[in-house]
C-alpha positions in Angstrom: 3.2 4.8 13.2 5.5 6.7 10.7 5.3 5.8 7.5 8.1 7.0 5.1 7.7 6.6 1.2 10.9 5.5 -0.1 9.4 4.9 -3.8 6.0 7.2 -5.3 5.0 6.3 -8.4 2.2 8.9 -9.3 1.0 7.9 -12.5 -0.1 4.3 -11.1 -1.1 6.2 -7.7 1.0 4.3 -5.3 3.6 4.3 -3.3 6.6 1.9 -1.4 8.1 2.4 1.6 8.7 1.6 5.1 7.3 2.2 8.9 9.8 3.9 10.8 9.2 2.6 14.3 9.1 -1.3 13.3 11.0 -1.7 10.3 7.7 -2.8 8.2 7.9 -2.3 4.5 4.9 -1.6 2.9 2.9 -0.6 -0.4 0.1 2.1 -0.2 -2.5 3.6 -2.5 -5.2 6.2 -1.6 -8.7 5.1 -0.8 -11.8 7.4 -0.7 -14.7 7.5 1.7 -16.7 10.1 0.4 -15.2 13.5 2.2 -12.3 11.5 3.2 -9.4 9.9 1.7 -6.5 8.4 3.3 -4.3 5.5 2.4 -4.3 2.0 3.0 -0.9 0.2 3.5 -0.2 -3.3 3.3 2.7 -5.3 4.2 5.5 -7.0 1.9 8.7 -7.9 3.2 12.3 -6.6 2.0 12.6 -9.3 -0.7 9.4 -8.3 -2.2 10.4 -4.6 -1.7 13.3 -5.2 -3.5 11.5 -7.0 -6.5 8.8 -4.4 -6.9 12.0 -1.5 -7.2 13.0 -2.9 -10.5 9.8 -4.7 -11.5 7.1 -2.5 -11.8 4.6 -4.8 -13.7 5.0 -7.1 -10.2 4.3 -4.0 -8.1 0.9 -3.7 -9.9 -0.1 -7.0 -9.8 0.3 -6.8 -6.3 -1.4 -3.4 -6.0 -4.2 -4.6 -7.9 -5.0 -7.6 -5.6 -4.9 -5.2 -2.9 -7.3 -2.7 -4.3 -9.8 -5.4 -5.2 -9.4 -6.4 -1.5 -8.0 -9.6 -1.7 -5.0 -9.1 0.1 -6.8 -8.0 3.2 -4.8 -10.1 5.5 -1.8 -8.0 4.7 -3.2 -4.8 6.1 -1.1 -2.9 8.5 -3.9 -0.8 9.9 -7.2 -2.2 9.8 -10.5 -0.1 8.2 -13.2 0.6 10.2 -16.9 -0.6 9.1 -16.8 2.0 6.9 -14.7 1.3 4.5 -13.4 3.3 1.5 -13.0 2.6 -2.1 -9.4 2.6 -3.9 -8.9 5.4 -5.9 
């Protein structure tokens, strides 16, 4: 997977963009796991891409359910059993 940011937004610590290889868009933030961070990325479609470009309050929303793990069904990649905590 390649995941190109298209959209950072560094003082909310997130990003937009989309997966290369299958055309996915996505939002991301970093997660921690003690010596290890990384980033989660979830799955929106280009409408909701769109949206969150000139909507920023709608981007959070959304990145706020994601961070509080409700939006687990939307992940791209899925964790391991060890899971980290949004930063």
């Amino acid at each position: 997977m390649k995941f190109i940011d298209l959209l950072v937004n560094r003082e909310e610590m997130f990003s937009m963009g989309i997966e290369a290889l299958s055309g996915q868009y996505y939002v991301s933030f970093p997660v921690s796991l003690g010596m290890v961070d990384y980033e989660e990325y979830y799955a929106i479609d280009r409408a909701t891409f769109e949206l969150f470009e000139q909507d920023l309050p709608a981007a959070l929303a959304l990145v706020t359910r994601a961070r509080r793990r409700e939006l687990d069904r939307s992940l791209i990649i899925q964790p391991g059993s060890h899971r980290g905590t949004a930063i």
